[in-house]
Phi, psi and omega in degrees: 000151198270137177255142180299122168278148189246117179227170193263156169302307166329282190289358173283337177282357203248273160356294202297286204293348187293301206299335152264343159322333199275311259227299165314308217289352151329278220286315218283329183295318176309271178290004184259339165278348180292328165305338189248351161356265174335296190277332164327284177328298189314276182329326188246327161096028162284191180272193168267341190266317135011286220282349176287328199276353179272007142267323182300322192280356181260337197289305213275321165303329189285328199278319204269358156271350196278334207270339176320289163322322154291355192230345172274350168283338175262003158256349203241325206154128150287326191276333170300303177297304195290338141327314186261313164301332191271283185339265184328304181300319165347264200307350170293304173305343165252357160297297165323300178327310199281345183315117164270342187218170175303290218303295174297326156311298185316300185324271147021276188285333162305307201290326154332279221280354209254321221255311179297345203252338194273318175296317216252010174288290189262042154264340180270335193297332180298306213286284160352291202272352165289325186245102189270304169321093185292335172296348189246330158323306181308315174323284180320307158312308180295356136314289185287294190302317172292336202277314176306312191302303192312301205323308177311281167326311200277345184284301205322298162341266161334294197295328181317322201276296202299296179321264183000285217274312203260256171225202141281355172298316187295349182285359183276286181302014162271336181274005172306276199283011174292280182311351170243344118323293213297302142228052162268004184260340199280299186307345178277300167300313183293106180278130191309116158239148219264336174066193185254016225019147181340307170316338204270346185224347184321024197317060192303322177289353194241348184290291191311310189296310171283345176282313146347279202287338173275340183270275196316310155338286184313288194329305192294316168291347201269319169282000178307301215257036166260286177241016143113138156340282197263051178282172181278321196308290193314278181314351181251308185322280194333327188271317174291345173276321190282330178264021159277308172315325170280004194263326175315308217277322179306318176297338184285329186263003163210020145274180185320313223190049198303160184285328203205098180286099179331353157297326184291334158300336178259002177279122184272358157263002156245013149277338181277326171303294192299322219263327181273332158300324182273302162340294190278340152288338167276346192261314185280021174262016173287297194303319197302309192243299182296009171288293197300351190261323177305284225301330203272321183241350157273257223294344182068053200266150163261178172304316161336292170296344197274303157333301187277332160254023159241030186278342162301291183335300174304266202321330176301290193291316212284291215281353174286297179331295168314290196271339202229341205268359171304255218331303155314309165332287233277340198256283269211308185103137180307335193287329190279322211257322181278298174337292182302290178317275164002285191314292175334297178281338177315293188322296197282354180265314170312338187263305179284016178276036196247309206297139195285174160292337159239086146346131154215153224287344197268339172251358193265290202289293214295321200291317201302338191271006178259347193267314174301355179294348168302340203296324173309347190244291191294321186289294206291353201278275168359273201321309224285277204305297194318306179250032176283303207275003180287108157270169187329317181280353180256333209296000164265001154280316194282319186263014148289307168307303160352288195260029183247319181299305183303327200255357201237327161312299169328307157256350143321326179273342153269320238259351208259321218261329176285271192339302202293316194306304193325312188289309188323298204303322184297309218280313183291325182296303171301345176261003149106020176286147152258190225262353164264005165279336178281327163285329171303321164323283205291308163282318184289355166300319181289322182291338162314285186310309209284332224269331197260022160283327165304325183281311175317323197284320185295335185287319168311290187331313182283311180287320193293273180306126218261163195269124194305155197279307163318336201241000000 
């Protein structure tokens, strides 16, 4: 049996602050390289298409190790595991700094990305058993949940000013002394848990099938949109990665020891939870990235400026998140408060399927980065619903399972939401539009799809999930 981590309330608080430390210096990895792209490309002399794998090769490790990486913390250590990802990512991060050729890089943002799925696996399963309590849970979630909004945000920033002033090796090398804080405080805060051991789980063979089948998955959508929905390449991957996933699942119901007990599939709050994750997340990657490619190539914004005007947004999810969305939990119950957050970003996705081509930011834009203040409702309400059924002994599976929902929202929402603006943006240009009204055209179709992934998501919210017991 996984022993229950035990902390004094001080030090559960403390705990808390590593565990979101590890989860910025993530977060943070995520959005500062897409800003050094460009100079990265110049300097190492990739190709353009080469230059798409230092986001695919972090893509494809992170998403397709994470639910393995949740179940090997509750068997070996949730503290053990999360230890061993801020290593491996560290060192992974100077390695990517010192990268002299595409090759190494790429090696690299894999190892990255290998190093992100062994940490960021077992922090909510770490958070959950630390905070027992739902009012100090909620808190502590709405914590952690503040911390991915700055992250996001603070990468954007950041990686311009760091390219700009330095090089793009600092946007690596920044993550040294984050990740190297990060574990001497861990080693000091996290109190050691013993997990159940390897015997109690080893499904080496059900390990091999879901990891496969999720690294190839993530491969095949992160490529739609180079070669098309219905290519023989796309449609063959796609169909072997989903009859690796049934061979997973099938391995599940006889094997011995299973990787993933299959009872957690019939709990309708953490299929509902997970299911309303993929929905909203696949819908905010219209805001995340394609907000940001209209203000750069319609309005003509630099990195900087883009950064810095989507810097309301972040701070709107940081501060609900933080101040406001416990409190709501705790009153009100997660199902009600994520319904409200989900309208909120609807309202706001409805809106931008409006904004003209010469935008302007304080009445076109600016309501839309106060409307995104749902997110701030909607993320920790997720987390809270997503691990309310975890026990000690899954919980570093159900929040492996978590953030793998979360890693497959992400890329659905490139591969689905890019692809469609993209054929718009062709169709119109061939027919003589010009290209930033055909591009703008174009993003409003992904705003259109996004506002109605959302709507799906609030219709799960209502059917799927079941109403929190508290509320």
């Amino acid at each position: 049996m996984s022993t229950t981590l035990e902390t004094p309330r001080r030090g559960r608080w403390a705990a808390l602050a590593v565990l979101s430390a590890a989860m910025l210096m993530t977060i943070l990895d995520g959005s500062i390289v897409t800003v050094a792209m460009p100079a990265i490309q110049h300097d190492l002399g990739f190709s353009p298409a080469g230059l798409s794998w230092t986001v695919n090769a972090y893509l494809i490790a992170f998403g397709g190790l994470l639910l393995l990486a949740g179940r090997l913390g509750d068997l070996i250590g949730r503290r053990t595991v999360f230890l061993a990802g801020n290593a491996l990512f560290t060192a992974a991060s100077l390695l990517a700094g010192l990268a002299t050729t595409p090759g190494l890089l790429i090696v690299a943002r894999f190892l990255q990305g290998a190093g992100s799925a062994l940490a960021s696996a077992v922090v909510l399963g770490i958070l959950v058993t630390l905070f027992t309590d739902p009012a100090e849970r909620a808190k502590a979630i709405g914590v952690f949940s503040f911390t991915g909004a700055a992250g996001a945000s603070i990468g954007q920033v950041l990686g311009g000013v760091l390219t700009d002033a330095l090089s793009w090796n600092w946007i690596f090398f920044i993550n040294l002394p984050i990740g190297a804080a990060t574990i001497l405080f861990a080693l000091r805060t996290l109190p050691a848990d013993r997990g159940s051991g390897l015997t109690a789980g080893a499904d080496v063979i059900g390990a091999v099938l879901v990891t496969t089948g999720l690294m190839l998955g993530i491969y095949t959508v992160v490529k739609v949109e180079e070669h098309g929905w219905l290519a023989t390449r796309t449609l063959v991957l796609g169909a072997l990665s989903l009859a690796l996933l049934a061979a997973f699942a099938v391995r599940q119901h006889t094997a011995k020891t299973p990787l993933m007990p299959l009872r957690l599939l019939r709990d309708r709050t953490v299929v509902g939870a997970n299911l309303v994750q993929v929905l909203t997340l696949a819908a905010m990657f219209a805001f995340q990235i394609i907000v940001a490619l209209y203000m750069q190539k319609v309005l003509a914004y630099n990195a900087l400026a883009t950064g810095l005007a989507m810097l309301p947004a972040a701070v709107s999810i940081g501060a609900v998140s933080l101040f406001v969305s416990a409190r709501l939990n705790t009153r009100f119950g997660e199902r009600k408060v994520l319904t409200a957050g989900l309208a909120l970003l609807l309202a706001a996705m409805l809106k931008l399927t409006t904004v003209p081509v010469d935008a302007d930011y304080v009445t076109d834009l600016l309501p839309v980065m106060v409307l995104i203040a749902g997110g701030g409702l909607v993320l920790p309400a997720l987390a809270g619903l997503g691990m309310s059924t975890a026990k000690p002994d899954d919980a570093g599976l159900v929040s492996g399972l978590f953030n793998t929902t979360q890693q497959v929202g992400m890329a659905l929402g490139v591969a689905v939401l890019s692809t469609l603006a993209a054929a718009t943006t062709r169709a119109d240009r061939a027919a003589g539009v010009p290209e930033p009204a055909a591009l703008t055209a174009g993003y409003h179709v992904a705003f259109t799809i996004a506002a109605a992934l959302l709507a799906a998501a609030i219709a799960a919210t209502l059917t799927v999930l079941r109403k929190p017991r508290h509320a």
